[in-house]
C-alpha positions as a Markdown table, in Angstrom:
| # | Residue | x | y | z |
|---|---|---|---|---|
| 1 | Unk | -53.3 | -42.3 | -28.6 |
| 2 | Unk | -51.3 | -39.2 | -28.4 |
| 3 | Unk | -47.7 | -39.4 | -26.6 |
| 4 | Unk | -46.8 | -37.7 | -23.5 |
| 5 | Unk | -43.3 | -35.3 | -23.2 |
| 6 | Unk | -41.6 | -35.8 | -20.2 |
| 7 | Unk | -42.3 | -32.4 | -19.1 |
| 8 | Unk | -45.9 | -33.2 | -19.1 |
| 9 | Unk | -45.3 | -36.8 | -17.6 |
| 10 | Unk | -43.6 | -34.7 | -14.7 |
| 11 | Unk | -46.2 | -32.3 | -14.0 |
| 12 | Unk | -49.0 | -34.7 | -14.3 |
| 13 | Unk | -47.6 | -36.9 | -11.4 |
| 14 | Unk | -46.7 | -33.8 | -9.2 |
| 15 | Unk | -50.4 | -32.9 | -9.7 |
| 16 | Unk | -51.1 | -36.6 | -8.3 |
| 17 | Unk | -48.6 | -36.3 | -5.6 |
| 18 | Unk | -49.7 | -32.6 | -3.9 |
| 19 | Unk | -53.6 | -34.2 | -4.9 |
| 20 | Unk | -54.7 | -31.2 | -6.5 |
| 21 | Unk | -53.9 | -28.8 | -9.4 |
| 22 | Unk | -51.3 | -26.4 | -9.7 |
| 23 | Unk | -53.2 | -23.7 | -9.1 |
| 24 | Unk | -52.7 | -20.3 | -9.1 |
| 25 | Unk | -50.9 | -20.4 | -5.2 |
| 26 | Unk | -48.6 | -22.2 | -7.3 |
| 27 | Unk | -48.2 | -19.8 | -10.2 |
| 28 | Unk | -44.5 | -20.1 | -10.0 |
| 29 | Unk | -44.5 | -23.6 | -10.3 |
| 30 | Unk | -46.9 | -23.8 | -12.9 |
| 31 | Unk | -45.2 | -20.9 | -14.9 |
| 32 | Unk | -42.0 | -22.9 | -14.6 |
| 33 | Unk | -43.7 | -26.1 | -15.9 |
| 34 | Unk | -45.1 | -23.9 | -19.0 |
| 35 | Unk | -41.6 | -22.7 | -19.6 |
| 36 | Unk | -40.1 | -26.2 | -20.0 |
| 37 | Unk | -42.6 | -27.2 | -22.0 |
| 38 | Unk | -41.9 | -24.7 | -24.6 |
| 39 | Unk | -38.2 | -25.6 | -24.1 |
| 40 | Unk | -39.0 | -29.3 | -24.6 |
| 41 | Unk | -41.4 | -28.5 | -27.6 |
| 42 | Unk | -38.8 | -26.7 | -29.3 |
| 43 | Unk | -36.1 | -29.1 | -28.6 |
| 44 | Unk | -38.3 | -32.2 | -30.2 |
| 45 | Unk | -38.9 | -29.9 | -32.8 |
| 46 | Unk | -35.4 | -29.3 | -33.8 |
| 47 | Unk | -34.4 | -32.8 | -32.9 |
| 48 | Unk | -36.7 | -33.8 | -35.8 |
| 49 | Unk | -36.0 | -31.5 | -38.7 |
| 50 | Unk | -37.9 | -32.1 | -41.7 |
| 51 | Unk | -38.1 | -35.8 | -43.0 |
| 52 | Unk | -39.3 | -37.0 | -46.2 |
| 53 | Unk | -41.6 | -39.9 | -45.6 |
| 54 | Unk | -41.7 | -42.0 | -49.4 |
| 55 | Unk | -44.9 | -44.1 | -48.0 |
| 56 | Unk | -46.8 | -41.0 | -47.2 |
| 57 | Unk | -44.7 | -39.3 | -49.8 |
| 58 | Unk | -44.4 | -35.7 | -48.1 |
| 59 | Unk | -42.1 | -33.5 | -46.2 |
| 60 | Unk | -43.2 | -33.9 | -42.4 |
| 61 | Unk | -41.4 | -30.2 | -40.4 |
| 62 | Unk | -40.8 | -30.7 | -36.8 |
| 63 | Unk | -43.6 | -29.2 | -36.2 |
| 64 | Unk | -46.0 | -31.2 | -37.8 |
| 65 | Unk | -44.2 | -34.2 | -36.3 |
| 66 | Unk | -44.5 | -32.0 | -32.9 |
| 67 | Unk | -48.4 | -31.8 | -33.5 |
| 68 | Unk | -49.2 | -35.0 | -34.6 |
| 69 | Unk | -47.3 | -36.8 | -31.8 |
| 70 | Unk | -48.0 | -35.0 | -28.8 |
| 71 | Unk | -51.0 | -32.7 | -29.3 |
């Protein structure tokens, strides 16, 4: 099971909370949300670096970790 950002966690319960989709009468918002998801995604991505894993033995980037995680 793939992980959730926080980002995502947010937008998914404001979705709940208005019932409904943000749509495009909520462009803003949504263009907003799309923005801090990159933000986020870069930020784990840099958080992580690249990491040598000796079980798996390779080099994981932060954005494999990135994908693998939360995509």
């Amino acid at each position: 099971m793939k992980k959730q950002t926080a980002v995502e966690w947010l937008e998914q319960r404001l979705n709940v909370y208005f019932n409904k989709k943000l749509d495009s009468s909520l462009w803003k918002i949504k263009e907003k949300f799309e923005q801090a998801k990159n933000i986020e995604k870069q930020q784990i991505i840099n958080a992580h670096g690249n990491k040598y894993y000796q079980d798996k033995e390779r080099i994981v980037t932060g954005n494999q970790y990135f994908n693998d995680t939360y995509k």
